[in-house]
Residue, then its C-alpha position, 0 to 999 in steps of 0.5 A: x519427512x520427504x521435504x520434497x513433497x513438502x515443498x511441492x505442496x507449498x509450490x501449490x499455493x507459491x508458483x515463485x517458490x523455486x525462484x524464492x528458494x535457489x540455490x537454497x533447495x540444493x543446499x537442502x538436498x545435500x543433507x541427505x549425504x551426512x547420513x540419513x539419521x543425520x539428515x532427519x533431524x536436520x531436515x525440520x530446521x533445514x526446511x524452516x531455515x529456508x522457508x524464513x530466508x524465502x519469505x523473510x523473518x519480519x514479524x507482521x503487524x499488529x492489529x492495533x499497529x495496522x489500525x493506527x497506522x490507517x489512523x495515521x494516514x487519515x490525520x494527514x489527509x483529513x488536515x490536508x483536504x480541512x486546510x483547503x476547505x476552510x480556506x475562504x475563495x481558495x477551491x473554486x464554487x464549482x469545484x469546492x462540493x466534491x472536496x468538501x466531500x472528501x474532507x468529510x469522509x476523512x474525518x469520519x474515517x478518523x472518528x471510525x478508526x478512534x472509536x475501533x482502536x478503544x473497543x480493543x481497549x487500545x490507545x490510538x495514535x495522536x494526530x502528528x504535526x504535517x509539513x505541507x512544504x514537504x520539508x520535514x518540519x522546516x516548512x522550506x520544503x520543496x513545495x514551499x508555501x505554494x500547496x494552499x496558494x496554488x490550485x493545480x499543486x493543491x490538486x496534484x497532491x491531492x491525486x498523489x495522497x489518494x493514489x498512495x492511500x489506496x494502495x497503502x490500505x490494498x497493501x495491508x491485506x497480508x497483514x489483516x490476513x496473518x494475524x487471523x489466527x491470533x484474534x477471535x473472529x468477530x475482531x477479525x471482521x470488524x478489522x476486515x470490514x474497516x480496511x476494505x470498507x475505507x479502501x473502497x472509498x479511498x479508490x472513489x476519491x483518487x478517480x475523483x481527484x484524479x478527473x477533477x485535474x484531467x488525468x484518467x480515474x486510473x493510473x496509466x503507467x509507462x514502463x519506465x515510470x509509475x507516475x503519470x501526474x506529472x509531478x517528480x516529486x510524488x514519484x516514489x508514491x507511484x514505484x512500481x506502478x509500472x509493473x505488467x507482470x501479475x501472477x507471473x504472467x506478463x500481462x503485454x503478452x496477452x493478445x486480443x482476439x484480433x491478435x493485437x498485444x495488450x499495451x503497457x498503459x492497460x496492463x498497467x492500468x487494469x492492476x493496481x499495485x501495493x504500498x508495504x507499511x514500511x514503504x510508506x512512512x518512508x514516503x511520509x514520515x519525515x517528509x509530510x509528517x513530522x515525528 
């Protein structure tokens, strides 16, 4: 076994596997000084050792985990788009169409998702209690009673609940594609096909909300800060927004054929950056979803 030419393989589809595995590839190569008997039968652990430190141990979801965690996310914004729609003269004639819409398409989201979770012959979660204050169950929370009292921060939220949806949905792709393996393919797909399918929908309803409040359909970051509503209390759903470095080039560096730079708004805004499962119930739960 020549672990080197293993891991020049592995560095084939993971340019980053160098800075992922330092100081650890040297550690490997000292092996081979206890003796070569020695070092073979180290060498499988050895390299296995390091792959799970490289790339971490955390088991990936489950595909009914990664189904009602979307289920999850759909409750809360079903609620919160059914709250504001059924709320008489609060969204304005003009506006209200394009939030109904929205609220519709959450919850035939939310039919969709049931209706998968029990083909697998699984439980879905039930929908959990919401905080809208933002107080996690205290109802004094940061927004107060302001969210269906006030229209701007109604639709700011709204912009910050899209923008998190697309990237939580972008950000199980990993997880969809780690568990390929472990289910027949026609599961596979139909699982595929519900993220992506969703995903595409929730992108059309963050550049809607987005407009209907006079931001750009995209987010446009700084390269302090991955927010651009204007509104701190959402920064945590923007982190890393401001990322200009995709595929381990930073994008500002590209010139136009004028020679100009690319500014940081743009490299921003051409990617989209993802949300782990983690990172977003750490946004959500305890904050807007009461346990």
């Amino acid at each position: 076994m020549n672990l080197f030419n293993i891991l020049e393989e592995i560095e084939k589809f993971d340019p980053e596997l160098g800075d992922r595995l330092n100081p650890r590839r040297a550690a490997i190569k000292n092996i081979t000084s206890f003796g070569s008997k020695v070092a073979l039968a180290a060498a499988p652990f050895a390299l296995g050792t390091m792959l799970k430190k490289a790339y971490g141990a955390t088991t990936p979801p489950t595909v009914v985990e990664i189904l009602n965690y979307a289920l999850t996310l759909e409750f809360l914004e079903g609620k919160f788009y059914a709250n504001a729609v059924d709320k008489s003269g609060f969204i304005p004639a003009s506006i209200h169409p394009y939030y109904q819409t929205i609220a519709d398409d959450e919850a035939k989201h939310i039919e969709f998702l049931i209706a998968v979770i029990k083909s697998l012959g699984a439980t879905p979660v039930t929908s959990p209690t919401f905080d809208f204050s933002a107080g996690g169950g205290t109802g004094t929370g940061p927004l107060g009673n302001t969210l269906y009292n006030d229209l701007g921060t109604f639709q700011k939220v709204a912009v910050a609940f899209e923008d998190t949806g697309v990237r939580a949905y972008k950000g199980q792709a990993a997880n969809i594609l780690a568990n390929k393996s472990s289910v027949t393919p026609a599961l596979y797909q139909t699982v595929l096909t519900a993220a992506l399918s969703i995903h595409a929908v929730e992108a059309r309803h963050a550049s809607a909300t987005r407009q209907l409040v006079g931001l750009t359909p995209w987010i446009i970051s700084t390269t302090a800060k991955g927010n651009d509503t204007g509104v701190a209390l959402v920064d945590g759903n923007y982190d890393g927004e401001q990322n200009t470095v995709q595929g381990g080039v930073d994008v500002t560096t590209l010139k136009s054929a004028s020679g100009s730079t690319t500014s940081v708004a743009i490299a921003t805004a051409a990617f989209d950056e993802i949300l782990t499962m983690d990172q977003v119930l750490k946004l959500l739960v305890g904050t807007f979803i009461v346990a």
